[in-house]
MIMARLO-240102 format. One line per field, with one value per residue (C-alpha): residue number from 1; residue in three letters; x, y, z. Coordinates in steps of 0.5 Angstrom, whole numbers, padded with zeros to 4 digits, always signed. Layout:
// MIMARLO-240102
nr (NUM,...)
rest (Ala,...)
east (X,...)
north (Y,...)
up (Z,...)
// end
This chain:
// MIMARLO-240102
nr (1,2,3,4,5,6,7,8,9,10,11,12,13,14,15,16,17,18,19,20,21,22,23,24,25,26,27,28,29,30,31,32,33,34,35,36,37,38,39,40,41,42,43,44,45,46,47,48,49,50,51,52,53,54,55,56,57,58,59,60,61,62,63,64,65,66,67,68,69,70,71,72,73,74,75,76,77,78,79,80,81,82,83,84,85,86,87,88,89,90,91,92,93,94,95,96,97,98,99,100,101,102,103,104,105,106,107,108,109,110,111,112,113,114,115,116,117,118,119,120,121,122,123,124,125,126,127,128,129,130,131,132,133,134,135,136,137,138,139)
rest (Unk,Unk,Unk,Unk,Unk,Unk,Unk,Unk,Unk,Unk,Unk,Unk,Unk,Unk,Unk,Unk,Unk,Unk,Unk,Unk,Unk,Unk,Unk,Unk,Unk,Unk,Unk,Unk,Unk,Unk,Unk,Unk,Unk,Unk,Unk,Unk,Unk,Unk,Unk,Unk,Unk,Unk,Unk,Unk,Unk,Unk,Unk,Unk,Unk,Unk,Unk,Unk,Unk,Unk,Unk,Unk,Unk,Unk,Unk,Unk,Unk,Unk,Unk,Unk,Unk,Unk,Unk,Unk,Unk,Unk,Unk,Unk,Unk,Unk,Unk,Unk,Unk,Unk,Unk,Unk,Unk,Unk,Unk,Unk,Unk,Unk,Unk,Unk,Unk,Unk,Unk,Unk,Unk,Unk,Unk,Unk,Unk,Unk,Unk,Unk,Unk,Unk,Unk,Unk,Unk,Unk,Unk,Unk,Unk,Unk,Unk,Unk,Unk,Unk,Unk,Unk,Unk,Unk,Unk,Unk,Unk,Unk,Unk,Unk,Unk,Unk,Unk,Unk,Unk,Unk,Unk,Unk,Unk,Unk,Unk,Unk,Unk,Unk,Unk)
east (+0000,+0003,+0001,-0003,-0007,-0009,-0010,-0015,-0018,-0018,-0022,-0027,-0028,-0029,-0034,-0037,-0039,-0036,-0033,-0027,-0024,-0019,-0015,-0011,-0007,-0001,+0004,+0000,-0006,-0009,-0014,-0016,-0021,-0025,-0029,-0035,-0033,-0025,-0021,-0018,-0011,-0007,+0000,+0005,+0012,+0014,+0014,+0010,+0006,+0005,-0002,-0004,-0008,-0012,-0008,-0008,-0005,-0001,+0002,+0001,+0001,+0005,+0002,+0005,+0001,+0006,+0008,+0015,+0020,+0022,+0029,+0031,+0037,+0038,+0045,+0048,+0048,+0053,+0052,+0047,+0041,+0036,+0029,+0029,+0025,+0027,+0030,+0028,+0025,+0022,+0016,+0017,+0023,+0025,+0024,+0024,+0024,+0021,+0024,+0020,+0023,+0030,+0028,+0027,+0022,+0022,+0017,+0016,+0014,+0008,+0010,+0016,+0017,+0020,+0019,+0015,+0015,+0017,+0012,+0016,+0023,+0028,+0027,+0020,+0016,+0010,+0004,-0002,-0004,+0001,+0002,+0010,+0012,+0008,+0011,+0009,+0010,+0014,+0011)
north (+0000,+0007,+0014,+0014,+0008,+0012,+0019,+0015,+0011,+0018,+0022,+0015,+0015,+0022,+0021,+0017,+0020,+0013,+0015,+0010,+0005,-0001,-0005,-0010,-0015,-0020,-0014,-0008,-0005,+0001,+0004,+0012,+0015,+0021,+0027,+0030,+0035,+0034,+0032,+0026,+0025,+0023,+0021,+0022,+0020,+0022,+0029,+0034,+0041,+0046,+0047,+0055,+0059,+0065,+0071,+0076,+0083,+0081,+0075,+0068,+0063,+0056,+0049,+0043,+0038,+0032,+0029,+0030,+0035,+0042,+0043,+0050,+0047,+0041,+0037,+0037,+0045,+0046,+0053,+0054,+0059,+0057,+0060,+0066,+0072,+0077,+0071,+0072,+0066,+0064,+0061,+0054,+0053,+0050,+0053,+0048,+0041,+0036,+0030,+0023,+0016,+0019,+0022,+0030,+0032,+0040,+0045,+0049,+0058,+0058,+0065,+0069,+0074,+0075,+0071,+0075,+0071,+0063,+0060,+0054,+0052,+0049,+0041,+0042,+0038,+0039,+0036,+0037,+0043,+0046,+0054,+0054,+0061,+0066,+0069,+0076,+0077,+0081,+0088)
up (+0000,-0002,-0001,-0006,-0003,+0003,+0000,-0003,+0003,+0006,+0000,+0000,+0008,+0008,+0003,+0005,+0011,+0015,+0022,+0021,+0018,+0018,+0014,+0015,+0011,+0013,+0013,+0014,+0018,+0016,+0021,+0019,+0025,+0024,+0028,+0025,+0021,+0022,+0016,+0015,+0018,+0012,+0012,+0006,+0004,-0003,+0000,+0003,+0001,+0006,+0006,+0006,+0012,+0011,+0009,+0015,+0014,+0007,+0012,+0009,+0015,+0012,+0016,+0017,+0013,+0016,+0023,+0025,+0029,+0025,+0022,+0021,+0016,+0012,+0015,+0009,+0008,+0014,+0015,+0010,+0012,+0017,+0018,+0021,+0021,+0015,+0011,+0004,+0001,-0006,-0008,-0009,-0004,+0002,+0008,+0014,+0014,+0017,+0020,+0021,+0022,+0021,+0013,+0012,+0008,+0005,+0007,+0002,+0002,-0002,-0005,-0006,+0000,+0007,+0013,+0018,+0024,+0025,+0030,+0032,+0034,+0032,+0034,+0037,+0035,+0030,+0029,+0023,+0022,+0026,+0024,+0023,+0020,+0016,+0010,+0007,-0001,-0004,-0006)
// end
């Protein structure tokens, strides 16, 4: 069973209008639970999108769609930029990473602008729908 698989048992189950569900097989068990109007939780690996808030005062606040702890910088970037308050991003580039089960997944800026304020810490962990930082766009 791969991302795709789930992202399309959470559409169906939300459609459905069913509170949960659970799948099993001889290597895999699958359960998805929802509230009444939450959204489903879905976990996906290829990569991860930031999911866009509302736009308060020219400010774009960016969200976890994932589990994982926040990482400022890549490893591998020894000394590179880390998020920060006034940093310039561009859209489509990444700005925090998310680390899960030992993998860094990028978090990307939605729009090309400057970071207006970081909403999490270095190392902390972060959860679905976690505000993570807010970008203003470029004037």
């Amino acid at each position: 069973m791969n991302s795709a698989d789930i992202l399309q048992i959470a559409q169906q189950l939300r459609q459905s209008g069913m509170q949960a569900i659970d799948i099993r097989d001889a290597s895999t068990r699958l359960r998805l639970v929802t509230r009444a109007g939450a959204p489903v939780a879905v976990a996906t690996s290829p990569g991860f999108e930031s999911q866009e808030c509302a736009t308060s005062d020219e400010n774009t606040v960016v969200r976890s769609n994932a589990l994982g702890i926040a990482r400022f910088r890549h490893p591998a970037q020894a000394g590179g930029a880390a998020l920060a308050v006034g940093a310039k991003v561009e859209a489509g580039a990444p700005a925090i990473y998310l680390e899960s089960r030992g993998i860094l997944k990028s978090i990307e800026s939605p729009m090309s602008g400057e970071i207006a304020q970081v909403l999490v810490g270095d190392g902390d962990k972060v959860d679905f729908g976690k505000p993570l930082f807010t970008v203003k766009a470029q004037a």
